[in-house]
NUKE-932081 format. One record per residue: residue in three letters; chain; x, y, z of N, C-alpha, C, O in turn. Coordinates in steps of 0.2 Angstrom, whole numbers, plus 5000, padded with zeros to 4 digits. Layout:
<nodes>
{node ALA A {X Y Z} {X Y Z} {X Y Z} {X Y Z}} ...
</nodes>
This chain:
<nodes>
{node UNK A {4729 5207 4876} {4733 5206 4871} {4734 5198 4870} {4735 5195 4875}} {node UNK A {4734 5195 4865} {4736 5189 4864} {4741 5186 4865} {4746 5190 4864}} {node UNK A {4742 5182 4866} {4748 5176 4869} {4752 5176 4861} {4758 5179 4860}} {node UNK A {4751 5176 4859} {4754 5176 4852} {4755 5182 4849} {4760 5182 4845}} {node UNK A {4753 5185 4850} {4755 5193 4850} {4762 5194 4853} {4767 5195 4850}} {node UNK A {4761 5194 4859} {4765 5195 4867} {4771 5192 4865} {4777 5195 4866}} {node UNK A {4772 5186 4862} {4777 5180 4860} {4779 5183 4854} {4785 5180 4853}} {node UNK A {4778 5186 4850} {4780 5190 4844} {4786 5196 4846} {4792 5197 4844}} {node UNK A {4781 5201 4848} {4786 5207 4852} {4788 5205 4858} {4789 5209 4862}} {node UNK A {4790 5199 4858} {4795 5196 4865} {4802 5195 4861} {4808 5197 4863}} {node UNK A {4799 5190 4856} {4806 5189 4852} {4808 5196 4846} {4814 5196 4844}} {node UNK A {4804 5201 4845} {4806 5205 4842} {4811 5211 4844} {4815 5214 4841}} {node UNK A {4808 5209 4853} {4812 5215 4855} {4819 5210 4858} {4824 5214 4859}} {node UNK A {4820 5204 4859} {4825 5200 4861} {4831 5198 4854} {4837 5197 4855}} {node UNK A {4828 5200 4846} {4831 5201 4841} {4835 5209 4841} {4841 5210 4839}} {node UNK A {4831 5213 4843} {4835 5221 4843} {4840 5219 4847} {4846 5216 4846}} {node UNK A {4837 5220 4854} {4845 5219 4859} {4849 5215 4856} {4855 5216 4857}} {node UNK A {4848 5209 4853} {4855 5204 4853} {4858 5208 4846} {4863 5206 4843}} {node UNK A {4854 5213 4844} {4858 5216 4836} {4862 5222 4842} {4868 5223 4840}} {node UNK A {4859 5226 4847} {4861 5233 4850} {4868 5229 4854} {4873 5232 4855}} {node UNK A {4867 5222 4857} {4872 5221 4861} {4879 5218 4854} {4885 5219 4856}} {node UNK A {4878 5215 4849} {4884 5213 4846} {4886 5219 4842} {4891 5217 4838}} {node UNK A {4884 5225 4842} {4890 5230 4840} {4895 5231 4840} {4895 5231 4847}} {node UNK A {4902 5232 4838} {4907 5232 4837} {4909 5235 4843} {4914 5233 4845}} {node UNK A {4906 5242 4848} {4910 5246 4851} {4907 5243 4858} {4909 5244 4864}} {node UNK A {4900 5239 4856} {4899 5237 4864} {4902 5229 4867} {4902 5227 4872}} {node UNK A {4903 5226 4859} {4905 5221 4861} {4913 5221 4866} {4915 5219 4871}} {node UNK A {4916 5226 4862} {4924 5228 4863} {4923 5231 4871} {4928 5232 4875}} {node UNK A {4916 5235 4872} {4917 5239 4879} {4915 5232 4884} {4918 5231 4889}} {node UNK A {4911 5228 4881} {4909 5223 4887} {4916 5217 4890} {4916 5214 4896}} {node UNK A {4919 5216 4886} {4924 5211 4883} {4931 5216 4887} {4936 5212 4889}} {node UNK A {4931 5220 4887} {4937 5225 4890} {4937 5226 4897} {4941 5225 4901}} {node UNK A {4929 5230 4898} {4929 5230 4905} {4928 5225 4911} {4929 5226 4917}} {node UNK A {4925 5218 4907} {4926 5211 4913} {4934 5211 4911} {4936 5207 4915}} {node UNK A {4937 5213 4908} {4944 5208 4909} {4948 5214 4915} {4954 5213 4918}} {node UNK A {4945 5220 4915} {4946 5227 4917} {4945 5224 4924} {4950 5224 4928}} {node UNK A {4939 5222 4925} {4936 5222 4933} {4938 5218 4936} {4939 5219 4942}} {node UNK A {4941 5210 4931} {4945 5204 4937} {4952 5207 4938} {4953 5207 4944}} {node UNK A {4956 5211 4932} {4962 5211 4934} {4962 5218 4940} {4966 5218 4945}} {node UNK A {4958 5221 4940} {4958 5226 4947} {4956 5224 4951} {4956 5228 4955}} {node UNK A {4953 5219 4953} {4950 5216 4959} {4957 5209 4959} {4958 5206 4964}} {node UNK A {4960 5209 4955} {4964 5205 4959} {4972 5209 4959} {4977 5207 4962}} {node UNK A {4973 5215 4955} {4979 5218 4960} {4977 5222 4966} {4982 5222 4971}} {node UNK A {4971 5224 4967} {4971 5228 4974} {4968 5222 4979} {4968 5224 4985}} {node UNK A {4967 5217 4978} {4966 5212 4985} {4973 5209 4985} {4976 5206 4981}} {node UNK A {4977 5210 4991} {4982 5208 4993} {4980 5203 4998} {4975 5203 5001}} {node UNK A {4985 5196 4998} {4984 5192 5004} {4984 5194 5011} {4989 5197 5014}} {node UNK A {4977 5192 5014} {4974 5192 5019} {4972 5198 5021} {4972 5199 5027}} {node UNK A {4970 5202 5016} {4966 5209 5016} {4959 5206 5012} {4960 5205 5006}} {node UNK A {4955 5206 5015} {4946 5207 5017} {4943 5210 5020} {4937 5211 5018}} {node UNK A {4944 5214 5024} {4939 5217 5026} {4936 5222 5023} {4939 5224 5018}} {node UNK A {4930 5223 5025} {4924 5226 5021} {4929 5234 5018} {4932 5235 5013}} {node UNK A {4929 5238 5023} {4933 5244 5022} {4938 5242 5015} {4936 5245 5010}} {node UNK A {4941 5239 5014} {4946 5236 5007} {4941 5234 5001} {4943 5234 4995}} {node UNK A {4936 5232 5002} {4933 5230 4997} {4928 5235 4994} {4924 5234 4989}} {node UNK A {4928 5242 4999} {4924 5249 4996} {4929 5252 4994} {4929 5257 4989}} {node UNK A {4937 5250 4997} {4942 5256 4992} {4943 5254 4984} {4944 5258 4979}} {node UNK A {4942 5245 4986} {4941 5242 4978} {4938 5245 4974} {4940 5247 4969}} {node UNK A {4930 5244 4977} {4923 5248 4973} {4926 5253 4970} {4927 5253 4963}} {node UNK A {4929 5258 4973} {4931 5265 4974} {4936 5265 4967} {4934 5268 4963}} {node UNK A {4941 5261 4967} {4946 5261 4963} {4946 5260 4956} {4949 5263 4951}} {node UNK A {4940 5253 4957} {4937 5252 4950} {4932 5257 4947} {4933 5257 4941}} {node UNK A {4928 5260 4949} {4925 5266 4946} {4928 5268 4942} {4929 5266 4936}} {node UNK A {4934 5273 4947} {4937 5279 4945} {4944 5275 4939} {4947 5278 4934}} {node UNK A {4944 5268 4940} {4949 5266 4934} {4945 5265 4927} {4947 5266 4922}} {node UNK A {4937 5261 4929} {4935 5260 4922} {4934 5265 4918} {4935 5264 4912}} {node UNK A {4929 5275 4921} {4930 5279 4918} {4936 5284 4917} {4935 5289 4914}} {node UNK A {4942 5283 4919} {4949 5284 4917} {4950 5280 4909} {4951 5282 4904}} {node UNK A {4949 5271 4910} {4949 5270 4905} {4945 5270 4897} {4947 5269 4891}} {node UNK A {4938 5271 4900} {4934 5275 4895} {4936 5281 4892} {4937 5281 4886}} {node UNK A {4938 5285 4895} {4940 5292 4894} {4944 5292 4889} {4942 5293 4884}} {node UNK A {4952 5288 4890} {4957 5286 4887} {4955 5283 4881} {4958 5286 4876}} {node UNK A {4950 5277 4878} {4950 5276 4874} {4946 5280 4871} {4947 5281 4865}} {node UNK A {4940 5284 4872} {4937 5289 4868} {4941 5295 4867} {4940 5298 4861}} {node UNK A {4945 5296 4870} {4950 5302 4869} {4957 5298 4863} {4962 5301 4860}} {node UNK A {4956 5292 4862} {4961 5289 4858} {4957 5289 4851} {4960 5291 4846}} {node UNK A {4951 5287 4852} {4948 5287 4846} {4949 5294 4843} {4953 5295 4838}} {node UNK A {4946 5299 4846} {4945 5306 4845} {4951 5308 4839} {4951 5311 4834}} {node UNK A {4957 5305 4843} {4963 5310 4841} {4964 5305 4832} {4965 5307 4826}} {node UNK A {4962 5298 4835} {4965 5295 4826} {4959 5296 4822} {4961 5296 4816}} {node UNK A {4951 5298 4824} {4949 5301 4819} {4949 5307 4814} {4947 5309 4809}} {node UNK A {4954 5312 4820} {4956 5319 4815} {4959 5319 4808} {4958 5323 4804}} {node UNK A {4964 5311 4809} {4966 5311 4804} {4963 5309 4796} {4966 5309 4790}} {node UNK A {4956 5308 4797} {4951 5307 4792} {4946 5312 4792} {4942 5312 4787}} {node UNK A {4947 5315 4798} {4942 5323 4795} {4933 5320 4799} {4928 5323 4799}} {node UNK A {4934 5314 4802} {4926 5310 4802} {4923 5315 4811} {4918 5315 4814}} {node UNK A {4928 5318 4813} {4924 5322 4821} {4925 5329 4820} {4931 5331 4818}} {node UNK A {4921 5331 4820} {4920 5339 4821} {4917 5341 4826} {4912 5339 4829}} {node UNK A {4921 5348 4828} {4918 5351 4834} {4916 5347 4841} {4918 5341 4842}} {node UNK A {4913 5351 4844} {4915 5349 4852} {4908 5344 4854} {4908 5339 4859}} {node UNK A {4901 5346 4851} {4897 5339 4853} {4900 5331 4848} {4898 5326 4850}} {node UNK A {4903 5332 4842} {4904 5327 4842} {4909 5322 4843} {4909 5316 4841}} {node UNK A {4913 5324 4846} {4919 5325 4852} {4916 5322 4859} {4916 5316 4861}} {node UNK A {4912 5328 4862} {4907 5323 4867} {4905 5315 4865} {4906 5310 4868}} {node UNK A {4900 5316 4860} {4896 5310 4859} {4902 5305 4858} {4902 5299 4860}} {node UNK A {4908 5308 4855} {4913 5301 4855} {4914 5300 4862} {4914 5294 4863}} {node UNK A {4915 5303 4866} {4920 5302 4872} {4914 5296 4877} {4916 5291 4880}} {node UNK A {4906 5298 4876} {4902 5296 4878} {4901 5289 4878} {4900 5285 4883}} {node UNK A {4901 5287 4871} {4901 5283 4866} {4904 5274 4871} {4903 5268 4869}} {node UNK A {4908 5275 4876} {4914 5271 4878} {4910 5269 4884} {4914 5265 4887}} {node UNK A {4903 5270 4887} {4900 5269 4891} {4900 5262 4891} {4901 5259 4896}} {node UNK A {4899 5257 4886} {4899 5251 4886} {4904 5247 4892} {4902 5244 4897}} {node UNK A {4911 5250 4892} {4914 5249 4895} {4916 5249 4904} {4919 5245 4907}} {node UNK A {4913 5256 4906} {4910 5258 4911} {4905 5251 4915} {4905 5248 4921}} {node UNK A {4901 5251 4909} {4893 5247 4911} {4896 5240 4914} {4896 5239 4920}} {node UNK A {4900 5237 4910} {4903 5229 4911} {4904 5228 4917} {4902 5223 4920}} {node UNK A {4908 5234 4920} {4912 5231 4928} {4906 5233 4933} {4907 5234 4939}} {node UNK A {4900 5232 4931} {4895 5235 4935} {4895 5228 4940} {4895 5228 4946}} {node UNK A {4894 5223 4937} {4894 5216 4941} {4899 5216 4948} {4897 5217 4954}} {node UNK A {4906 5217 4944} {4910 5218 4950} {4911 5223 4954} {4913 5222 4960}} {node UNK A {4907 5228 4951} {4907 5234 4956} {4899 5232 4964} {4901 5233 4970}} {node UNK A {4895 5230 4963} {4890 5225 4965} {4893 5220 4968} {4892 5220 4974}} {node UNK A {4898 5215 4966} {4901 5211 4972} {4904 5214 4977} {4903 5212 4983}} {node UNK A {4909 5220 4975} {4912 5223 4977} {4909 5228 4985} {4912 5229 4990}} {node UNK A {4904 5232 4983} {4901 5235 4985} {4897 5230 4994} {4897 5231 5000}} {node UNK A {4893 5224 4990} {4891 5221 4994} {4897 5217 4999} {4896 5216 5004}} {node UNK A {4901 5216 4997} {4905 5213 5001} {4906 5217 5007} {4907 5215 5013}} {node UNK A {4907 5223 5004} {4909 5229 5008} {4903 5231 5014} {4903 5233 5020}} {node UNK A {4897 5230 5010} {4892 5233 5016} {4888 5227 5020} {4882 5226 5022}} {node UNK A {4893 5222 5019} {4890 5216 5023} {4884 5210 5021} {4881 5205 5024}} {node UNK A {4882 5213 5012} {4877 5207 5009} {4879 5200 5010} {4876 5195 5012}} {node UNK A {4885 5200 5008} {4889 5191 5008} {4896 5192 5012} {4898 5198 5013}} {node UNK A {4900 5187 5014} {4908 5187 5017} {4913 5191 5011} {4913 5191 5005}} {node UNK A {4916 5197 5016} {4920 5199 5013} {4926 5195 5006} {4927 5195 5000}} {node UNK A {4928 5191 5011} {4934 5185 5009} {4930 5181 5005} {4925 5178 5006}} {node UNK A {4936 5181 4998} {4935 5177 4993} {4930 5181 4988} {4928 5179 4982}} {node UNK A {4929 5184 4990} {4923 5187 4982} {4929 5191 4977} {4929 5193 4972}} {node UNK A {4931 5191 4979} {4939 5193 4971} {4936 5185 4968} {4932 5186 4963}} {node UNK A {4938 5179 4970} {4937 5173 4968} {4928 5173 4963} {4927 5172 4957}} {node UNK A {4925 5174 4969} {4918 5174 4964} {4917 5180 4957} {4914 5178 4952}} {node UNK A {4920 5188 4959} {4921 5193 4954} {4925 5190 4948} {4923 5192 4943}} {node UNK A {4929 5185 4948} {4936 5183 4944} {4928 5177 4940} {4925 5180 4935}} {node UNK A {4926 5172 4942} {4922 5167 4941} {4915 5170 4935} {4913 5168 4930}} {node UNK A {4913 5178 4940} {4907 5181 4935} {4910 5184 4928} {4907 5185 4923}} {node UNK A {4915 5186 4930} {4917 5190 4924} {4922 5185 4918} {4925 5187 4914}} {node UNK A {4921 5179 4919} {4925 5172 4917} {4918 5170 4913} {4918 5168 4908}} {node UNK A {4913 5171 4916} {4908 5170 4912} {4902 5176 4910} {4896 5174 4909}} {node UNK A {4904 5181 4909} {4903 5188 4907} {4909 5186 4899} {4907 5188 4894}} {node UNK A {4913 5185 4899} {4918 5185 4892} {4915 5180 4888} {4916 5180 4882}} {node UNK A {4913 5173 4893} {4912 5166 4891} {4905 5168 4885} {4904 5166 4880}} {node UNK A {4901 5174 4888} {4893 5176 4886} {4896 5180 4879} {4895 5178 4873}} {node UNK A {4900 5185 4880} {4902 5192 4875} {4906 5185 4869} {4904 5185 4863}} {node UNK A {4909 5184 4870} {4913 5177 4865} {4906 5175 4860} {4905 5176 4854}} {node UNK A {4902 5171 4863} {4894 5168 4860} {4893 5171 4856} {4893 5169 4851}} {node UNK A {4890 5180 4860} {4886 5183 4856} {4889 5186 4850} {4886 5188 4845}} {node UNK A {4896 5186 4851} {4898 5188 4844} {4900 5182 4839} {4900 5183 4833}} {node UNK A {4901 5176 4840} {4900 5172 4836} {4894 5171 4834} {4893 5170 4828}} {node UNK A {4889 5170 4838} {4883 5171 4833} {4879 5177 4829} {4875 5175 4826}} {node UNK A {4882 5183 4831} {4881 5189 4829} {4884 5189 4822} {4881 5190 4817}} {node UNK A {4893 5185 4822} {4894 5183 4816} {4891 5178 4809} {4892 5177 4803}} {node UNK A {4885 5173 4815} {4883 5169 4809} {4885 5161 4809} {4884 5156 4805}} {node UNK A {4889 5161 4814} {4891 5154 4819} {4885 5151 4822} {4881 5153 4825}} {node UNK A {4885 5145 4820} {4882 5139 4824} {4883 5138 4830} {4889 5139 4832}} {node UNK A {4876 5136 4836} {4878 5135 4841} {4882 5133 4843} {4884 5135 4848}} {node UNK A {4884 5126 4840} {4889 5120 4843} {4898 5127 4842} {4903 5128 4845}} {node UNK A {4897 5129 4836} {4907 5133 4836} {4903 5140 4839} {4908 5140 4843}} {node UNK A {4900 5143 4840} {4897 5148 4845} {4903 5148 4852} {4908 5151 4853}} {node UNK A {4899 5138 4854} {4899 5138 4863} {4907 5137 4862} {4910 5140 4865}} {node UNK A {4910 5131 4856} {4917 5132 4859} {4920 5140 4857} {4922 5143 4862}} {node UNK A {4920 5142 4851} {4921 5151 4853} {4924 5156 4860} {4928 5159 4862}} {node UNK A {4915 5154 4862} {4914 5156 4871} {4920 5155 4875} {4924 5159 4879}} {node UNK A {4920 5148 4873} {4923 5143 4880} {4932 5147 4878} {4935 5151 4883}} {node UNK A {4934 5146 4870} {4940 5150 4870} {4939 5156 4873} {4940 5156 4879}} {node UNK A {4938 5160 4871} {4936 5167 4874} {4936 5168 4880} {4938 5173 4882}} {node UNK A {4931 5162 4886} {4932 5164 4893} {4940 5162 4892} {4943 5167 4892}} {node UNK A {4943 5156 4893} {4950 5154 4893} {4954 5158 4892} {4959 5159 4896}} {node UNK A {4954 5164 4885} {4960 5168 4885} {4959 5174 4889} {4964 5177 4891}} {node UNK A {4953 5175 4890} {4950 5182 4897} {4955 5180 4903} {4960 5184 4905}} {node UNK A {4951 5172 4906} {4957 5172 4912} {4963 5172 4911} {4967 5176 4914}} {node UNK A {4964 5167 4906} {4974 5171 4904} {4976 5177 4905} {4981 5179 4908}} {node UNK A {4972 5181 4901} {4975 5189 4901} {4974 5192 4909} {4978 5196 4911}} {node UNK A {4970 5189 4912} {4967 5191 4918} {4973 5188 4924} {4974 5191 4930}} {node UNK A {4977 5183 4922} {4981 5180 4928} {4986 5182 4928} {4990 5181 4932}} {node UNK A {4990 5186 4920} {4994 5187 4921} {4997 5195 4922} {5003 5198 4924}} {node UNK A {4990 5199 4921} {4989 5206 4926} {4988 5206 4932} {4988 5211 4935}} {node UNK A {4988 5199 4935} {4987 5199 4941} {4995 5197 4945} {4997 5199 4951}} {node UNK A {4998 5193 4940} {5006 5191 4943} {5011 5195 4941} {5017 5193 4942}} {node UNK A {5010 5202 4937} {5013 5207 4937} {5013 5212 4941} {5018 5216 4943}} {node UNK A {5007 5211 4943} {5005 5218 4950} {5013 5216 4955} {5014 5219 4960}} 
</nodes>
């Protein structure tokens, strides 16, 4: 195949994904569950709990909360579109509930810090810190991509981003000084 070919459907298949990732239900799942993943990695790390055992209940907790909250908002959707008549029957009910995977996918980073900390890849202690840092620029990327998705220039793009990581940790620090 030619280099020029190759560099064609490199950028063609890099234009779909950036069209399949700024859809409205994956941007809102992606954008949801980093803010999902910090605030649960820092109500369940209590001061001077690290050990690995604590960071697999973490893993643990975070699963079972992102597809709790999946569920939740597919089952929210479900009920307010009855009242437009737009779901019918039980597979399209399914495919809504399904639909929410986006949000699921997100905490995958932190599930991966989480998990490794726990089986000894990196130090327990402190990866809540680096979890909070990935997912601070996991919002910083999901901000970009929808302002360029909207038709934003690079330069109001990145400040966009930068707003957007900023208001993530905000919402993020103060689910964490509630806990």
């Amino acid at each position: 195949m030619p280099r020029s070919s190759l560099r064609l459907r490199l950028h063609q298949s890099a234009l779909v994904t950036r069209r399949w990732a700024a859809r409205p239900h994956v941007l809102f799942g992606g954008v949801y569950g980093a803010v999902l993943a910090s605030s649960m990695v820092a109500a369940l790390t209590e001061e001077g709990t690290t050990a690995p055992a604590d960071r697999l209940s973490s893993a643990k907790w975070l699963v079972v909360t992102a597809v709790a909250s999946a569920l939740a908002h597919g089952y929210a959707h479900l009920i307010a579109r009855r009242g437009d008549q737009t779901v019918h029957g039980v597979r399209a009910a399914a495919r809504l509930l399904l639909s929410e995977w986006p949000l699921v996918l997100a905490t995958a980073p932190t599930l991966v810090l989480l998990l490794g900390a726990a089986w000894g890849w990196w130090p327990s202690a402190g990866i809540d810190y680096v979890a909070c840092a990935v997912n601070v620029v996991l919002l910083f990327a999901w901000g970009m991509l929808a302002a360029r998705a909207g038709g934003r220039t690079w330069g109001s793009s990145l400040k966009i981003g930068t707003a957007d990581a900023l208001l993530g940790l905000a919402v993020v620090v103060c689910n964490a000084v509630i806990k």
